[in-house]
C-alpha positions in Angstrom: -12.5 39.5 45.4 -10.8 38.6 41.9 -10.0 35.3 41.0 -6.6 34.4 40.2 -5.2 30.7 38.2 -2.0 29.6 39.2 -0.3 26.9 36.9 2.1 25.5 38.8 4.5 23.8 35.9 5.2 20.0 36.5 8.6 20.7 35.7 9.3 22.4 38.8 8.3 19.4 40.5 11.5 18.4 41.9 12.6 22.1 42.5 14.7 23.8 45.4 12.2 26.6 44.5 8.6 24.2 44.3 8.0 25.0 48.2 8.8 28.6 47.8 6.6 29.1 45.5 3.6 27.0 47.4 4.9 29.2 50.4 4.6 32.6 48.4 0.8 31.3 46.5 -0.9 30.8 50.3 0.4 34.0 51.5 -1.3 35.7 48.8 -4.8 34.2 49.5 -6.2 36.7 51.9 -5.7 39.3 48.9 -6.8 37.7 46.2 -9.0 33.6 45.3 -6.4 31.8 44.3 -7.2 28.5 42.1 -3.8 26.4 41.5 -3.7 24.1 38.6 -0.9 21.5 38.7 1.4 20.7 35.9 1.5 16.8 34.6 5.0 17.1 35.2 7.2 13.7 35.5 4.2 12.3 35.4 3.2 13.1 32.0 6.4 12.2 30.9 5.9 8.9 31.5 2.5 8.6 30.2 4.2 10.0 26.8 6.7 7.8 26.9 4.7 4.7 27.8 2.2 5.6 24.6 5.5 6.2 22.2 6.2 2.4 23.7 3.3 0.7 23.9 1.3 2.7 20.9 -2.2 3.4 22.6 -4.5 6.2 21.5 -4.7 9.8 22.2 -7.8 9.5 24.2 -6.0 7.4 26.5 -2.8 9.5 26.7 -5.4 12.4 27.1 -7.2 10.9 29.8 -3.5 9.1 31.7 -2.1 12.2 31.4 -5.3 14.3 33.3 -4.5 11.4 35.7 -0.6 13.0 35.7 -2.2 16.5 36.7 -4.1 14.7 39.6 -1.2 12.9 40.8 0.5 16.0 41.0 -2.1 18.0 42.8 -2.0 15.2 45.4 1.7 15.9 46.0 1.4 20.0 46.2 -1.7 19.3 49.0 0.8 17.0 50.9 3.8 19.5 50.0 1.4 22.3 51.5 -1.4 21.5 53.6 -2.8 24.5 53.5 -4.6 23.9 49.7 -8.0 22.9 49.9 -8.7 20.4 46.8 -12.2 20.4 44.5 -12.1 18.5 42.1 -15.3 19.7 39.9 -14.9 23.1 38.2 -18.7 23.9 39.0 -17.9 23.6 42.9 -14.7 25.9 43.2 -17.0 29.2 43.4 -18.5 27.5 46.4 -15.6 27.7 47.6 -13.9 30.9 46.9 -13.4 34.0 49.5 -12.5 32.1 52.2 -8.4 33.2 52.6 -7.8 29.2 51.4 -6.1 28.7 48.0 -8.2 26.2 45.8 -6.3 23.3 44.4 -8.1 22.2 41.2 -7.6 18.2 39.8 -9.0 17.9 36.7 -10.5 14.4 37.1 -13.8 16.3 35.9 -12.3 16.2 32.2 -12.0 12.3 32.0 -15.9 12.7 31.6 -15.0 14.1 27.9 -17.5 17.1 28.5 -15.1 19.7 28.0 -14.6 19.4 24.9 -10.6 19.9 25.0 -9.1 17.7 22.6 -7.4 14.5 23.5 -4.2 15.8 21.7 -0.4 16.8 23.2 -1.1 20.1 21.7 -3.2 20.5 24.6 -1.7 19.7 27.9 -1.8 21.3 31.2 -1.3 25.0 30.0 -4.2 24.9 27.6 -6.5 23.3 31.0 -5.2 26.0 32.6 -6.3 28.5 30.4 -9.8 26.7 29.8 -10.4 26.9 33.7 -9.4 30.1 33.7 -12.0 31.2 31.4 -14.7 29.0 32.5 -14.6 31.2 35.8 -14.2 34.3 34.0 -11.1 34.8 36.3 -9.3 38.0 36.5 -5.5 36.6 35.8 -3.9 33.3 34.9 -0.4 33.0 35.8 1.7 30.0 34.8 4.8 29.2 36.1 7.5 27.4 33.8 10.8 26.0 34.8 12.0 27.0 30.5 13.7 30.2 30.9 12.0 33.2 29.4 13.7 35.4 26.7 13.0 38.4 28.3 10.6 39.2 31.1 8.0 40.8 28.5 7.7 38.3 25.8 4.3 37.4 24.4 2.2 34.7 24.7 2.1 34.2 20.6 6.0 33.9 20.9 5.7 31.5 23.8 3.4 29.4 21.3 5.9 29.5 18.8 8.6 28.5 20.6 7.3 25.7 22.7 7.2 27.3 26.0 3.1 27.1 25.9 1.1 24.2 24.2 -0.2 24.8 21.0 -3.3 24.5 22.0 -3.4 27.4 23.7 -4.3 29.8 21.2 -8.0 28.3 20.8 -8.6 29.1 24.1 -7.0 32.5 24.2 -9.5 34.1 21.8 -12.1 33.1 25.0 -10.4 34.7 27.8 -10.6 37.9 28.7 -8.3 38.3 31.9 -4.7 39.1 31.9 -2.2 36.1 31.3 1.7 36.2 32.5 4.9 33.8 32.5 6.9 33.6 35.0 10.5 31.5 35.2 10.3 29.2 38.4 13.3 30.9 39.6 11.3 34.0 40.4 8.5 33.4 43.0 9.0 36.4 44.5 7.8 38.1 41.3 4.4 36.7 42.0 3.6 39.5 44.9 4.2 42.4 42.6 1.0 41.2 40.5 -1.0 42.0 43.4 0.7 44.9 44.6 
């Protein structure tokens, strides 16, 4: 069965659309393995606005705001209980056809092994993408709460414009699956991929 990773954006966290869209992600398991990676969110927020304040380092932004992406996962599992969490990268193929979407927190990465820089140019879009490619999976699919120019923009433009890390593009020349945007406002859009 292919392998499918799910950003679900931070910025969706508070939603009227976040529970659709866990809804819509769990009723797509028995087609496809779904891995969701959670956004940092409000919680990444703060961790940027605390280092702007208190002026630590960008190792321990990097590793405060993996902490945010953690945080967040816990919420979706307690928004959904129907995610099963792993938390090391190594242990989610283990865990894969089994009609349960996988809900990935990225605790692994405070290790430093990964070797994604402890940088804002790489935040939970760019993890996203690394996981993505570390499992060699099929799609990646991240969902944003910025609205889209149009439904077929590219992921260079995306870049440009802010709507993906800038990071991203390191690990783009990696991966060989398909990658798509879609607004939050659009979970239904989701189906269609697997249609």
């Amino acid at each position: 069965m292919a392998i499918t990773v799910i950003k679900v954006g931070g910025s969706i966290m508070r939603s009227a659309e976040l529970n659709d869209w866990l809804s819509t992600i769990h009723s797509l398991a028995a087609i496809t393995n779904i891995i969701i990676v959670p956004g940092g969110g409000e919680f990444a927020d703060k961790v940027r606005e605390m280092q702007y304040s208190l002026g630590f380092d960008d190792l321990t932004a990097h590793r405060l705001a993996i902490l945010a992406m953690t945080q967040y996962g816990y919420l979706l599992a307690n928004i959904n209980q129907n995610f099963h969490i792993v938390e090391e990268h190594e242990l989610l193929s283990k865990s894969l056809n089994k009609d349960i979407p996988l809900l990935w927190l990225p605790t692994e990465l405070l290790k430093g092994t990964s070797k994604i820089s402890a940088s804002w140019d790489y935040t939970s879009d760019s993890i996203a993408l690394w996981l993505a490619t570390k499992l060699s999976a099929d799609r990646l699919i991240l969902v944003k709460a910025k609205v889209l120019e149009h439904e077929k923009i590219s992921v260079e433009k995306c870049i440009e414009n802010g709507t993906l890390d800038t990071g991203f593009q390191r690990y783009m020349d990696e991966y060989h699956g398909e990658i798509s945007l879609i607004n939050k406002d659009y979970h239904w859009k989701l189906i269609d991929f697997f249609k």
